[in-house]
N, C-alpha and C positions, 0 to 999 in steps of 0.2 A: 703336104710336107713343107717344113721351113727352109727357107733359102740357106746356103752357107754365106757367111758376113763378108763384106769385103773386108774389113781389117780389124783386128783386134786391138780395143783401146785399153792399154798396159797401165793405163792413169786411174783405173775404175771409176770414172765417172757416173755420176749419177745426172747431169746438170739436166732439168726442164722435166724426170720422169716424176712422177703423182706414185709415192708411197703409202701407206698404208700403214700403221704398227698399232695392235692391239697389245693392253696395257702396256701404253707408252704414256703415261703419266709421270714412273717412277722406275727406279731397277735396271735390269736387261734392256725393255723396251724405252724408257728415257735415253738411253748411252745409244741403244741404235737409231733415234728417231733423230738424237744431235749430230750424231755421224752421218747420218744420209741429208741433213739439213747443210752439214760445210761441205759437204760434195755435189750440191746444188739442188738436188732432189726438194720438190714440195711435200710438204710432209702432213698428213691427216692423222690426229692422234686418238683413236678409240680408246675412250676406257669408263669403269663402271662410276666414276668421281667425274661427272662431268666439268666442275671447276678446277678440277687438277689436270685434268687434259687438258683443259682451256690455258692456264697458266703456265703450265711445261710447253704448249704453241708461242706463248711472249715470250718465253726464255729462250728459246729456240730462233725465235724471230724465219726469216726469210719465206715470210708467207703462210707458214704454217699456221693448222684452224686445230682444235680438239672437239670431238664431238662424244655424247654418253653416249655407252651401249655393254650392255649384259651379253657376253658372249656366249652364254649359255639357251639365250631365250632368242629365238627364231624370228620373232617380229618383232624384237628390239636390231638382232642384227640387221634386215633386209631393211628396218628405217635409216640404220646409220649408214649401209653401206649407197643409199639409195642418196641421201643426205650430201655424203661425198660425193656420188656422183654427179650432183646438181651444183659441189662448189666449184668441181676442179674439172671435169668432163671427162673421167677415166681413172684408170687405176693400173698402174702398170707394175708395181711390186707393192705384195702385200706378206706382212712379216707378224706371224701368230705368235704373239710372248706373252699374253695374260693365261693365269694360270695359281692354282694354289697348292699349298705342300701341307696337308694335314695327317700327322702323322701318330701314331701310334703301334703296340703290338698286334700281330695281328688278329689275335685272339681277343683282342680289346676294343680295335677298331669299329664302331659304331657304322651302322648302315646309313645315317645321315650324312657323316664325313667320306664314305665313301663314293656314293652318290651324288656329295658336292664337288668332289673330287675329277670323276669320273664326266661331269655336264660341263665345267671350265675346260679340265685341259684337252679332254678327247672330243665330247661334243663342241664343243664353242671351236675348237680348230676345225671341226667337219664344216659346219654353221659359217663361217665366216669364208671358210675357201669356198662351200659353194655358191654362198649368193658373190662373192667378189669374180670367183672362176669363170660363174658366167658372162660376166663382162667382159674380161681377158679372153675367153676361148670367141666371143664375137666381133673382138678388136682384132684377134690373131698373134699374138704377143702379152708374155707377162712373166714375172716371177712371184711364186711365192716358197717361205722361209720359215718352215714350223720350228718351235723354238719346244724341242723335248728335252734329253736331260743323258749324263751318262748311266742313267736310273730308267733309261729305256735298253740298256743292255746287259747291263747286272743286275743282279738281286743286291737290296741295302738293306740294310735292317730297321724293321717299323716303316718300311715304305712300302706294304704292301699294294695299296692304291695308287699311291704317287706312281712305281712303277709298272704299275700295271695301264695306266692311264699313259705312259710316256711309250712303254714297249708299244700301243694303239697309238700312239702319234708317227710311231716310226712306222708302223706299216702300213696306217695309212696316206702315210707321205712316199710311199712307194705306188701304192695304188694309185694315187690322185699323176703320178709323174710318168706313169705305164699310158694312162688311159688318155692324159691330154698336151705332153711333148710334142705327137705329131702334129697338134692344132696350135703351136709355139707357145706353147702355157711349161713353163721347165718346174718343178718341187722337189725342193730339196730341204733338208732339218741340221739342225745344228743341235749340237749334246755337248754341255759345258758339263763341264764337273763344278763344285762349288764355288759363288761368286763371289766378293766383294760388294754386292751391296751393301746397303743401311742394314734390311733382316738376312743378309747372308751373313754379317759379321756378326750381329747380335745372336744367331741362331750358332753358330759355328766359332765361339770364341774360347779361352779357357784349354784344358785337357781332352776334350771332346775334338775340337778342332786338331788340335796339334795331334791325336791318335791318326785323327784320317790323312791332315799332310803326308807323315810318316809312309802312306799307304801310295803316296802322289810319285813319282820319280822326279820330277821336277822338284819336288817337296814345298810347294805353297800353291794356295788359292786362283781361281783367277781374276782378273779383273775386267769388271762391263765392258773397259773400253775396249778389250781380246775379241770379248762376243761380240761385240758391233763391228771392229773392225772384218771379220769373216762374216757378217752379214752385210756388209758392205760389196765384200767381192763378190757372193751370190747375188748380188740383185745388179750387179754389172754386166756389161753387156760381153766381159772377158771370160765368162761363166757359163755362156751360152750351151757347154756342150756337158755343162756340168748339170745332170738330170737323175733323180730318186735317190741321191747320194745323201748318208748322215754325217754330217762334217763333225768327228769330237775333239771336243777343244778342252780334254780332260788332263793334261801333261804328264798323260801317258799311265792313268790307273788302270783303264779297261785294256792294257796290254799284256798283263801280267796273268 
């Protein structure tokens, strides 16, 4: 079992720990991978654009590297994760955000799309915590941060994959947080409702978007830097006691 902390730092710091964030090229995981970078964290940027990782690393600056990897494919992951662990000598939070949203009715929805659906968001987060878990469960400490959706707790409409792939994110981010808390590994997800990115805005702009606001109690979107700030405090050491927990950071749809 893990020690209780001597004191809990109120500042969430991240300074000297070796982060991890798949598709942190662009999106959710770009906003988290900047945010753990000004809180000192070194930052490894997976994603399937190995130049775009590499580049969101300069933009980032403070050390950070980007490496490819298909988070889908098994011996793409165990290269990159094995990659990082030859840059930086460990991995102490890793934060699963790549992922795609291909969407359709579901009477329409094609077995290709769901199946690609289904190898990103569910497989690639299985994929990626266990070859990183294992490191962390043999260093004794770690966080990791699956990045599901508030589409892992409602039904949406034409998302029958999407949610079916994020409800498998959430439970398996309970399981991964049952089985290896006592070994100081904590897992926990984060479920945003819709973001403010580049394709959240283009996907969500118009009468379409403003229908689902309406549906928000807050009554608007959210913004990346919301989601990285609450995976920022997850992978702090003030979180510690925070384990299988889905943080949504939907303002306030799945309350209704």
């Amino acid at each position: 079992m893990t020690s209780e902390p001597a004191n809990v730092d109120l500042s969430f710091g991240l300074a000297d720990k070796v982060a991890v964030i798949t598709g942190g090229a662009s999106g959710i995981g770009g906003a988290i991978a900047a945010a753990y970078a000004v809180k000192g964290a070194r930052v490894a940027i997976l994603d399937l654009q190995e130049e775009a990782a590499q580049a969101r690393a300069e933009e980032i600056g403070g050390g950070a590297r980007g490496f490819a990897c298909d988070v889908s494919d098994a011996t793409s992951v165990e290269t990159a994760v094995s990659a990082v662990v030859a840059a930086f000598g460990r991995v102490d939070v890793l934060v699963n955000s790549a992922g795609v949203a291909l969407l359709a009715p579901a009477e329409e929805l094609g077995q290709q799309a769901w199946d690609r659906t289904m190898a990103v968001n569910l497989t690639g987060t299985f994929l990626v915590s266990q070859a990183v878990g294992k490191h962390m469960l043999a260093a004794g400490c770690g966080r990791i941060i699956n990045l599901a959706s508030q589409a892992g707790s409602v039904a949406l409409d034409q998302h029958a994959a999407y949610c079916a792939s994020k409800f498998g994110v959430i439970g398996l981010t309970k399981v991964l947080a049952a089985e290896w808390a006592g070994r100081g590994v904590t897992v926990n997800s984060i479920s945003p409702t819709v973001v403010l990115t580049e394709l959240g805005r283009k996907a969500w702009e118009g009468p379409k978007g403003d229908a689902l606001k309406a549906l928000i109690p807050t009554g608007r979107f959210a913004l990346p830097e919301e989601i990285a700030a609450t995976a920022v405090f997850l992978a702090s050491d003030a979180a510690a006691m925070v384990n299988g927990t889905d943080l949504l950071v939907d303002g306030g749809y799945t309350a209704r």
